[in-house]
N, C-alpha and C positions, 0 to 999 in steps of 0.2 A: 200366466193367464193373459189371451191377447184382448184389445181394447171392444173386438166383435161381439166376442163373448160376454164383457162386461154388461155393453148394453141391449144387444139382441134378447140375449138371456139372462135379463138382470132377474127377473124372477122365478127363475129356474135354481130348483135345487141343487147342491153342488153337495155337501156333506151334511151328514146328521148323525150325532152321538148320542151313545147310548153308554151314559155313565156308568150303570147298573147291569148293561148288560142287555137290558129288557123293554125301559121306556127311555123315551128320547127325550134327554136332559138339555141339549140344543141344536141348531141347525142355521145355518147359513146356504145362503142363494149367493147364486152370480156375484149380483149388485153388492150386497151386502161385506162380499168376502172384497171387492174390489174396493168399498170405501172404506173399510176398516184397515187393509195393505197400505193403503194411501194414508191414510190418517198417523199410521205407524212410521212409516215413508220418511215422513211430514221432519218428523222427531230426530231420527238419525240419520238425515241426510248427509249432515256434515263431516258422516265414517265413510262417504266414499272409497272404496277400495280396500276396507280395515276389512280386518276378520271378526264376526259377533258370534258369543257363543249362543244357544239358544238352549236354556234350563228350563224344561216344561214338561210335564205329568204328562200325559195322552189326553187331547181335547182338543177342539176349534182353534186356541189361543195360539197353542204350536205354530195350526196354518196360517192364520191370519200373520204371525209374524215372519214366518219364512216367507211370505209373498214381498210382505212391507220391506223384504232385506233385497230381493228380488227388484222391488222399486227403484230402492235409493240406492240400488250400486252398490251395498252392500256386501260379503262374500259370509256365507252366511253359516256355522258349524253346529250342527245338530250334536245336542248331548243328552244327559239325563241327569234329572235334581237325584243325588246321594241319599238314597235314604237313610233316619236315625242311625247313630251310633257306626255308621258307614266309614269306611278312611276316605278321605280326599282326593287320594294320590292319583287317580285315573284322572280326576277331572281337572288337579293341577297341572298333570302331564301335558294334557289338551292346550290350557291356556298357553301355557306355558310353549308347548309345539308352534302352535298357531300364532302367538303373540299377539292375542288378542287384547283389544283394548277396550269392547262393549261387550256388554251381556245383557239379553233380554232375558225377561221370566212373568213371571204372574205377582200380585199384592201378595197370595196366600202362600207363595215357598220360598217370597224375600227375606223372610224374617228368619226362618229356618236357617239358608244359608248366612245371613247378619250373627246369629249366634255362632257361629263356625268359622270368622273369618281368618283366614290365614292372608299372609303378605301378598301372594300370589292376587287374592279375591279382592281385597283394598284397591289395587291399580283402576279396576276395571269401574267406566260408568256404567250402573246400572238402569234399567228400564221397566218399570213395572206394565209393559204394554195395553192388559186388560185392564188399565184408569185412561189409557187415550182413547176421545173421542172421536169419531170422524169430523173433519175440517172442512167438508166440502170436497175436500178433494182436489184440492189446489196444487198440487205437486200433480207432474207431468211422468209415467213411465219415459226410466233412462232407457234409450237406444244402446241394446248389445249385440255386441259380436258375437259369430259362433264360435270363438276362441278364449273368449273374457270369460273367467274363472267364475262357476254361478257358485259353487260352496266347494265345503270340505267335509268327505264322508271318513272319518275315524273307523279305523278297523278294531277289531277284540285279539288285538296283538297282544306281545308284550305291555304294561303298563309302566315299565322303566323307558320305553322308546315307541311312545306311539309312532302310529303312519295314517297321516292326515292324505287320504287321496283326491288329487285336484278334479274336480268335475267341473270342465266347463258348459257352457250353454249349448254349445254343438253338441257335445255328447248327450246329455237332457234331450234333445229333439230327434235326435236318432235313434235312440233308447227308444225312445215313445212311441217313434214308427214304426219300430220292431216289434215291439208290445202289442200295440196294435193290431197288425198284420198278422201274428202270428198268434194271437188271442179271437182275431176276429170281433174285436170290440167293436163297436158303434152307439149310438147314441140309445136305443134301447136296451142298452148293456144295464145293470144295477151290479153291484160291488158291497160286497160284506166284506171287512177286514178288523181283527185284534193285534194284528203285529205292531209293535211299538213303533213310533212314526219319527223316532230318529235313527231307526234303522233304516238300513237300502232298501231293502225290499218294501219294508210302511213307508216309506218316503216315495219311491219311484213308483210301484204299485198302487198303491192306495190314497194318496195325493195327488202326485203329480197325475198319472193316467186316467183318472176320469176326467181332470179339467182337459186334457187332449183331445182325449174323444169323445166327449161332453155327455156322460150318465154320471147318476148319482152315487154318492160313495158313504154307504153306514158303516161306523166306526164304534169300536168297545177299547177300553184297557185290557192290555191284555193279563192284569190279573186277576181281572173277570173273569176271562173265557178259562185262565188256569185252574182259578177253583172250582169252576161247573161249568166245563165245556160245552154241556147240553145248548148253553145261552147261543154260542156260535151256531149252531144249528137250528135251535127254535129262529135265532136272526135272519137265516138264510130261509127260513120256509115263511115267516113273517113276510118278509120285503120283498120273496119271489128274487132272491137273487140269481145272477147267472156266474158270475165268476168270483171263488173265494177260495183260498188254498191258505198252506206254511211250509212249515218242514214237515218230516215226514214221522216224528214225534206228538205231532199235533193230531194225526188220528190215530196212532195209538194210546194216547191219552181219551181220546173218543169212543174205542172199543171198551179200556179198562172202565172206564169212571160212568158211561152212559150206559142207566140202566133200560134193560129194554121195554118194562112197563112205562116205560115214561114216553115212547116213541109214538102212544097211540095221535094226536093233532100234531105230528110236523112231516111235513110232505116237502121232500127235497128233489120233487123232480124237476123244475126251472134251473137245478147246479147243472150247468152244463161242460163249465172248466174248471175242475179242482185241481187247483195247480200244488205240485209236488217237487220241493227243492231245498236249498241251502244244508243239508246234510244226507248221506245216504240213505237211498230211499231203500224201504226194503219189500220186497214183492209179496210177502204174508204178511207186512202190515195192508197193502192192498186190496190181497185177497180178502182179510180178515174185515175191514173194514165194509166193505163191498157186500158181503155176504150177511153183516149185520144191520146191515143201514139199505139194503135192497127193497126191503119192506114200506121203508118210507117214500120208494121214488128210487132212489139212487142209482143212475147208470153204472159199472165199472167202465165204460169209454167214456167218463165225465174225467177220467184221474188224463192228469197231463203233467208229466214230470218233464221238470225245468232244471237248467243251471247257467249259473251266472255269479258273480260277485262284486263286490265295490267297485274291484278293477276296470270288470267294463262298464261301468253305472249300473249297472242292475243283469239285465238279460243278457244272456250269452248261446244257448241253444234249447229248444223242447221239440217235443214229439209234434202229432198231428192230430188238429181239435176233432173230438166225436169220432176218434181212432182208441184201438185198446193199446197200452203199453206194449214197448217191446220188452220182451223176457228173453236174455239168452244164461244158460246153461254153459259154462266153463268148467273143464277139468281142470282140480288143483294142481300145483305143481306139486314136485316129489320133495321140493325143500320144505314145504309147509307140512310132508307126513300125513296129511287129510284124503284119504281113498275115494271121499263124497265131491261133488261137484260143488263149486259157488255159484251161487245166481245172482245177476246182476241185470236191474233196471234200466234199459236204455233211456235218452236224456237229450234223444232230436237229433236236428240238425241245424246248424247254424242260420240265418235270413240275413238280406240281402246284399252289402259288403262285406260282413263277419267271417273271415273263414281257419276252420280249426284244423289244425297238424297235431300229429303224434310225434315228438321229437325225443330220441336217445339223449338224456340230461348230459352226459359224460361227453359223448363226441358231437353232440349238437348238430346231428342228422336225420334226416327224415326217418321213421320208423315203417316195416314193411307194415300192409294192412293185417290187424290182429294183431299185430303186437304193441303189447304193452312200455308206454312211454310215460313221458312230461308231456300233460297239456298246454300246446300254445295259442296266444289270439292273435287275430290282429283283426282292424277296422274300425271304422270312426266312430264307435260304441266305446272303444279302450281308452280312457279318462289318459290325463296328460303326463301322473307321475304324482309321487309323494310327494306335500308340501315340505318345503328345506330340504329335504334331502338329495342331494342331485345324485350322489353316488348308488343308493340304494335307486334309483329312477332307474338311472342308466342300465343294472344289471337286471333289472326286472320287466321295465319298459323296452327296452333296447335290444331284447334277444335277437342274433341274428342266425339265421341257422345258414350251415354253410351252403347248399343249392340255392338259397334266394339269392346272396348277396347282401345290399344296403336294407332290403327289406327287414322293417322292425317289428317284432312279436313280444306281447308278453308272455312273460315266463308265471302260470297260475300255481306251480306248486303242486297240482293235483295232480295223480297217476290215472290215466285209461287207454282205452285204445278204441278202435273205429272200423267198424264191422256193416258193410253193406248201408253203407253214408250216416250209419248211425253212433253217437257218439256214446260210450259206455265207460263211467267213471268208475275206479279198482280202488282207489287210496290214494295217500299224500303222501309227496316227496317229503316234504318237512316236518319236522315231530312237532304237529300241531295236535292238539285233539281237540273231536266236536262234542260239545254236549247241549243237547236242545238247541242246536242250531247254533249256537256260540264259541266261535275258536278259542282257545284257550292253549297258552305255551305251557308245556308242564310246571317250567320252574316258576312260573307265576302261582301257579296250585301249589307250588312246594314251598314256596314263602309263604300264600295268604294261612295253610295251616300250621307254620312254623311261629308262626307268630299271632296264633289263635289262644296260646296258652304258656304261662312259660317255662311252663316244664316240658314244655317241647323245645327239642336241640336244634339247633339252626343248623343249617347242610348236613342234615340226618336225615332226608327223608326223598321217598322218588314216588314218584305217580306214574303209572300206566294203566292201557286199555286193554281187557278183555270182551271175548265175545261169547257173549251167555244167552242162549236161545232170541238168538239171531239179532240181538243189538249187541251194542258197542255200552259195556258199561265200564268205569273208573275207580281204579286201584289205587288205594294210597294205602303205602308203606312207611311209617316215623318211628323214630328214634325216641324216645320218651325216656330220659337219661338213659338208664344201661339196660330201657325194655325196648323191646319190638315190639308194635303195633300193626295193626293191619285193621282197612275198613274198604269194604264194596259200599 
């Protein structure tokens, strides 16, 4: 947040939450979010350059503290409070990765985690943030570079080996510009968002980018909008939003669960970017979508499918705004025995440094156009590498293919290729699997249910994905002493 903003538009709305989904529980302006950062500031100045974890529900409380870490020099790692009966172990990872020595949170989920303390959680000074008050303001924003680490964005890797990815403050601003640019944002932009806001996309989308480009940003939990979707939408005809999207899960949970007697007061014609990403999109949720919500408003040239990941801070390429998606039509190969074609969602083109190669994983060469590769990035969007990890940096960060030379690429993992400048993602090199937008390594799924019960056999069991009218759903197979189980 720069100091212009603070005071030009100290009474200018900046966020407003909707606890419930429905009415607005509270809200913060300009001024308000800059003296409450400050006041936080205030407290943890003397963690300069520490890593804070940041334990908080979806609410104000989050931003006001990512700012206040923002202030003091902080480097600041977005998590999430464990709910009841929960194991630890992702969040000890964290600490534990990062080697964090603060944690901020709220009065009301200190206690919770106090009953749960493990060794790990004892080290840390704790911060109940919402009991600081503003101080006036007496603490000066620290002067950073665009190189100086602004946080650490945790990916939904393994939980035996997190990867803390470094974002620094150059990347954040570049990000943004892209964001911008390529959203078309402006000041009379309005922003509806439920995605959890220690994730990349709630963090970079729905925080940081409206203070960029100065509209306001209404916010839900997103276990709101999971139990009745509808709220997302009645939110977005409510506030007249123009730009609100998620994964591509998120409107198919809108087709199943929204009934359409209920459609008659919400007019979604102000959606002008529904942005579509973080898992494959699929072109009959579009259609389907499109066709049922057309009633209210709804363009189909509103959908705008995006991709991007932690890697580059957030955005990495989309289509073109109040343009209709690209559809392309591939014939299967002969190895997959499938006679029908795939269709696959195009996903843009890269803006302004960013630029994407299709690279052969094996010999690390450029792939001809249309064929299917390893998606590479590179440009000052691409965050600087895993925290501690130098070796996994290097082979991930460091890609060099062999026609560039010294030139550095990351290596995303993701399989596509690049058809008339358009990029079109196929699959993952690596055996990840998405579910609602969350990576997930199998054998994490094969421990959490090996150890759900104990009459389940430990390395008895394997997970995979099937495709069942045209999503990707998950297979688990266990051992249950000498029975076979099986559950979709």
């Amino acid at each position: 947040m720069n100091k212009i903003g603070a005071i030009e538009q100290a009474n200018q709305l900046a966020y407003s939450f909707l606890k419930d989904g429905e009415s607005e529980s509270g809200r913060l302006t300009y001024g308000e979010l800059d003296r409450q950062a400050k006041a936080i500031a205030s407290h943890i100045q003397s963690y300069q350059e520490e890593r804070a974890l940041l334990l908080y529900p979806s609410g104000l409380e989050f931003i006001t503290a990512f700012f206040g870490c923002l202030y003091a020099g902080v480097i600041a790692v977005p998590a999430y409070p464990p709910r009841q009966n929960q194991k630890l172990s992702r969040l000890l990872s964290i600490v534990n990765d990062a080697q964090s020595k603060l944690a901020l949170t709220t009065a009301s989920i200190f206690p919770e985690i106090e009953k749960r303390w493990e060794e790990e959680l004892t080290r840390l000074k704790w911060v109940a943030t919402d009991t600081i008050f503003s101080n006036g303001g007496e603490i000066e924003a620290r002067s950073a570079t665009s190189e100086g680490l602004a946080f650490l964005q945790y990916t939904s890797g393994s939980t035996g080996t997190p990867k803390g990815v470094m974002v620094t403050h150059g990347n954040i601003i570049h990000n943004q510009q892209i964001i911008q640019q390529a959203f078309g944002h402006s000041e009379k932009s309005i922003g509806v968002g439920w995605l959890p806001l220690f994730h990349d996309m709630g963090l970079i989308g729905h925080v940081l980018q409206p203070i960029y480009a100065g509209f306001p940003s209404i916010l839900m939990p997103p276990l709101i909008f999971l139990q009745k979707p509808i709220r997302w939408l009645k939110a977005i005809s409510k506030y007249r939003a123009t730009t609100s999207g998620g994964s591509n899960f998120a409107y198919d949970l809108c087709v199943d669960k929204v009934k359409s007697e209920h459609l008659a007061n919400i007019d979604l014609s102000s959606w002008d970017l529904a942005y579509n990403g973080a898992e494959p999109i699929r072109e009959k949720t579009l259609a389907q979508f499109s066709k049922k919500f057309a009633p209210c408003g709804f363009n189909y040239s509103a959908f705008y499918p995006c991709y991007g990941m932690a890697e580059t801070t957030l955005f990495a390429t989309s289509g073109e705004k109040n343009k209709k998606p690209v559809i392309q039509r591939v014939k299967a190969q002969t190895r997959e025995q499938n006679p029908e074609s795939r269709v696959f969602v195009g996903c843009g083109r890269p803006y302004m440094d960013t630029e994407i190669t299709i690279v052969n994983p094996e010999s690390l060469t450029q792939c001809q156009n249309e064929e299917v590769g390893e998606i590479w990035i590179y440009g000052e969007t691409v965050a600087i590498g895993y925290w501690n990890k130098p070796k996994l940096t290097k082979e991930t960060f460091g890609a060099i293919r062999v026609e560039t030379g010294e030139k550095k690429f990351l290596r995303t993992g993701d399989l596509g290729f690049i058809l008339n400048g358009e990029l079109f993602v196929t699959g993952r090199l690596k055996d990840v699997i998405i579910i609602r937008g969350q990576n997930h390594y199998p054998q994490d799924i094969e421990d959490t249910v090996q150890q759900s019960h104990p009459a389940l056999r430990a390395n008895g069991g394997a997970v995979v994905t099937v495709e069942r009218d045209g999503q990707e759903k998950l297979v688990i197979i266990q051992r249950r002493w000498n029975v076979i189980i099986s559950s979709i």
